[in-house]
N, C-alpha and C positions, 0 to 999 in steps of 0.2 A: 858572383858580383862583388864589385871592389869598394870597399864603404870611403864615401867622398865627402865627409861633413866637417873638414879640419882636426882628424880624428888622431891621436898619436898612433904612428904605424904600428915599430915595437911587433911582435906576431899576434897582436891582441885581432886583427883580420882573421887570422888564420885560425886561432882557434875558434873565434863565433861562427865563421865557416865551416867548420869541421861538424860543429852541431849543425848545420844544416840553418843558421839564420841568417839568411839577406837583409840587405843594406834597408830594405822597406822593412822589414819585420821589425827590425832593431830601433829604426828613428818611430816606429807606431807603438813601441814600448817605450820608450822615454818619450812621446806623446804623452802616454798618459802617465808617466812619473811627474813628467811637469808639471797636468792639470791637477791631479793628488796633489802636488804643495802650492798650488794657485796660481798658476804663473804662466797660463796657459798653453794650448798645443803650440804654437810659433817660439817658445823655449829648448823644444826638445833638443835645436842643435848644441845649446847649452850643457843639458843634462849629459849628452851623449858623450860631450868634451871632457865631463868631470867623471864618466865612467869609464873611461880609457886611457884614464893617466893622462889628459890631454889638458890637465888643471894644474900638473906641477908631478912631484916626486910622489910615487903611489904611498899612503902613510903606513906604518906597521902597525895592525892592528893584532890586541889579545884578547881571544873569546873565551871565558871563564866557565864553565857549567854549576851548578849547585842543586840548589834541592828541586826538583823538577820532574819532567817527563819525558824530555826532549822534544815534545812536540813543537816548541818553536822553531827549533833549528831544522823538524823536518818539513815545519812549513815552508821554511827559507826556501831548501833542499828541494825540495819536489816543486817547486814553482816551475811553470813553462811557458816557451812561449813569448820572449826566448826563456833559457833554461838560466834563472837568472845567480846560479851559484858560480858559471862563468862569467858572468857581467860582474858578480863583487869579485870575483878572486883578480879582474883584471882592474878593476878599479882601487882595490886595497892590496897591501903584502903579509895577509892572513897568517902570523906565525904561530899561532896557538892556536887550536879547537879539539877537543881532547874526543868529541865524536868522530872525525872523520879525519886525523891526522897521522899517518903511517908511522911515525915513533912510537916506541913507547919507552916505560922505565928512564934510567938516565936519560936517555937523547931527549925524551920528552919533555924531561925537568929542565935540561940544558938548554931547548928550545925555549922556554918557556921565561928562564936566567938572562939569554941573552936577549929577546923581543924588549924585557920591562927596562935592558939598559943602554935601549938604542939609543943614540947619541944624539937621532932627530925627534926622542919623544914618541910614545905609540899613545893608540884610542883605544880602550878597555869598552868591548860589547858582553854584559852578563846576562846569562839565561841562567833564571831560577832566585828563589829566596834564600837567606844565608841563616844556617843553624847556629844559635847564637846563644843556647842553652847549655849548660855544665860548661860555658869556654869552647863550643861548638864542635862536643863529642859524637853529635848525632850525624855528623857529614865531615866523610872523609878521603883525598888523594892522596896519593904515594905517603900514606902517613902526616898527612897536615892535616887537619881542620879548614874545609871552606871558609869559616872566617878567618884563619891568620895568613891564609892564602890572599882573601881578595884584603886585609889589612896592610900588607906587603903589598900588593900591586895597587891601590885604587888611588893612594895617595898622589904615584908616579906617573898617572895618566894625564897626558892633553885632554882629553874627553869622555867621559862615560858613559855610555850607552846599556839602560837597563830596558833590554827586549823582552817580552811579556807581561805579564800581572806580576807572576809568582817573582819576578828580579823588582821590579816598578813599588811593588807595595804587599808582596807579600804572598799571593794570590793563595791557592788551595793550600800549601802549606802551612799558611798561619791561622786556617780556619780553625772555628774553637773546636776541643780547647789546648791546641796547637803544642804541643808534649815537648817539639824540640825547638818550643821559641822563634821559629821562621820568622826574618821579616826580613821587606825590600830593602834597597839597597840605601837609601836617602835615610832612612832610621834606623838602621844597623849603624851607620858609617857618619850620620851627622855632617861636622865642617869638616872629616876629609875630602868631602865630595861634592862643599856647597861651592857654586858656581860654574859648577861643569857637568850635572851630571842632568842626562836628557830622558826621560820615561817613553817607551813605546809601547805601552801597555794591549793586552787581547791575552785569549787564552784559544786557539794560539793570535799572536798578531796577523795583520794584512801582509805581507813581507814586501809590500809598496811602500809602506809607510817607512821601512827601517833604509830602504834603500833612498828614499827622498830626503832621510836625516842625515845620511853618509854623504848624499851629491850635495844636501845644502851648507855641510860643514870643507867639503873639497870646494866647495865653490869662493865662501864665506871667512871660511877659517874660524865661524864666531857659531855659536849656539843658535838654533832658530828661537823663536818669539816660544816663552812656554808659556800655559795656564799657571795657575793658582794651585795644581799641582804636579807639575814639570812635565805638561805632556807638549808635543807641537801645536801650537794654535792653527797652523795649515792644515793639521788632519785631523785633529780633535776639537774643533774649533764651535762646531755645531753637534745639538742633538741626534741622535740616530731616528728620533720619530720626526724630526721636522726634514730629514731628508728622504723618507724612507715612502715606496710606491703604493703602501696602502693608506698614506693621510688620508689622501679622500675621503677612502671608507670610516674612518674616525669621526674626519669634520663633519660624515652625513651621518653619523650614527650606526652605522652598518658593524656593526661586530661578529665575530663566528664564536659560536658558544660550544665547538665542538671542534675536535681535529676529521674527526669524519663528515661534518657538517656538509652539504650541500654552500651555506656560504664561505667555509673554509676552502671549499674547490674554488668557488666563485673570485677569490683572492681580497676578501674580508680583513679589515682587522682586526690582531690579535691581541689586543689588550685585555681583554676577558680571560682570557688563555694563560696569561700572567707574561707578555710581553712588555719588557724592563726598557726599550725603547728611546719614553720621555725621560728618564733617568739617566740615560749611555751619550756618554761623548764620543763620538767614533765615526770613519767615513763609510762603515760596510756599505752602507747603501749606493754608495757613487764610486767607490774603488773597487769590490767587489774583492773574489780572491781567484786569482788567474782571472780577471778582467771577466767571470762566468756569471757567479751568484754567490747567495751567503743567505743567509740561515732565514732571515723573515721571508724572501722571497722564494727557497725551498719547503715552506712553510712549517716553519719550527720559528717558536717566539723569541726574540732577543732576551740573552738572561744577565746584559749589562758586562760580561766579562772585561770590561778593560777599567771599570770602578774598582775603587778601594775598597775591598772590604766584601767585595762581590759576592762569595759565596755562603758567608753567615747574614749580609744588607739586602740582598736581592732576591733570597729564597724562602718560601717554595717556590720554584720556579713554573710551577703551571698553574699558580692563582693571584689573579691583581695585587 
């Protein structure tokens, strides 16, 4: 089936066909890209426009890795449905990602030389915290130091995009008493970075959220609306307990004082449990991850991952 939504040709058809996504699957996925940034399902032709080059020249984008796990990039990665690592590679011109890019060595560094001195400017997406201790001997590529790595790129960026906790603010790597100095990228980097740089925070993130940051800057060309500490007010904009399906059970009092509990089956809430919830800005509960579930409603307590400071502010994580 031939996608007919004013969509730039280009083989970007051909390839979301090849995975097997028709024109319905595709506009019921930027459906809900839409509603995630508030703009309702009747935008999706919108979205679809800005994820197919159909918003202008696809921008060049470089993905940095640092102190981390990779987990965010394989939440990116393993997203399905559609398979959404084809929807950004046709949406952006992805020239650096040091996970999953067939260079290595020179070509890699080459890649990497020419992306930051594209002539139309690139958007810098970092996964991970930057070691910033001894001169940032603790974290190393092709013999550089992640800091003098993302020092040299961060300044040259249109946009910064810090996906995760551990890039956003530091996450498990700066927990105490954090030996090689980790921190995100807004305090590592201060005014190289002030006014363009966007937090997507989770450990790992929704990979909705980062795709609704990419369509709303292809759309915009401008930054969306942040909080008071650079997250999107579209997807971070509300508590995780004021959206989340077990209020009820809260406002009535109904709590599970047990993970085997009879009202833990019953689907109780887990605030007892040490459910970090009223504390989390985040959309799990309405964007879910692959549009299925997420942690409160598989019945594991929210333990705040996309706050600053999460894993020394938020824990123990199984008691109020």
């Amino acid at each position: 089936m031939r996608f007919a939504v004013g969509l730039a040709r280009d083989d970007v058809e051909d390839r979301l066909e090849a995975h097997g996504i028709d024109r319905r699957q595709f506009l019921k996925y930027c459906s809900a890209v839409a509603v995630a940034m508030g703009l309702g399902p009747a935008f999706a032709p919108e979205v679809a426009k800005a994820l197919t080059g159909g918003a202008g020249k696809r921008p060049c984008v470089v993905y940095l890795h640092n102190a981390e796990c990779t987990g965010c990039s394989e939440a990116l990665l393993r997203t399905a449905d559609p398979y959404l690592d084809v929807l950004l590679f046709d949406a952006i011109s992805l020239e650096y990602q040091e996970t999953i890019m067939a260079a290595a060595g020179d070509a890699a560094e080459k890649a990497l030389h020419d992306a930051v001195n594209n002539p139309n400017g690139f958007i810098c997406i970092i996964e991970g915290g930057i070691p910033t201790a001894l001169k940032g001997i603790y974290g190393k590529i092709a013999n550089h130091t992640m800091l003098s790595i993302n020092q040299e790129v961060l300044p040259k960026a249109k946009a910064i995009i810090s996906y995760g906790t551990c890039a956003a603010y530091g996450g498990i790597q700066a927990a105490k008493p954090n030996p090689t100095g980790a921190k995100g990228v807004q305090d590592a980097f201060g005014a190289a970075v002030k006014n363009k740089i966007i937090n997507v925070p989770g450990c790992p993130p929704n990979p909705i959220n980062i795709v609704g940051t990419i369509v709303h800057y292809l759309q915009k060309g401008t930054l969306p609306e942040l909080d008071d500490i650079g997250r999107p007010v579209m997807f971070f904009g509300k508590s995780v307990h004021e959206q989340c399906e077990r209020l009820r059970h809260f406002e009535a009092g109904e709590f599970a004082e047990a993970f085997d509990s009879e009202e833990a089956r019953k689907g109780w809430c887990l605030y007892n449990l040490g459910c970090k919830g009223p504390s989390t800005y985040n959309n799990c509960p309405t964007a879910k991850f692959n549009g299925v579930n997420w942690p409160v409603a598989a019945g594991h307590p929210c333990i705040g991952c996309s706050e600053p400071n999460f894993w020394d502010h938020m824990s123990p994580f199984y008691e109020s």
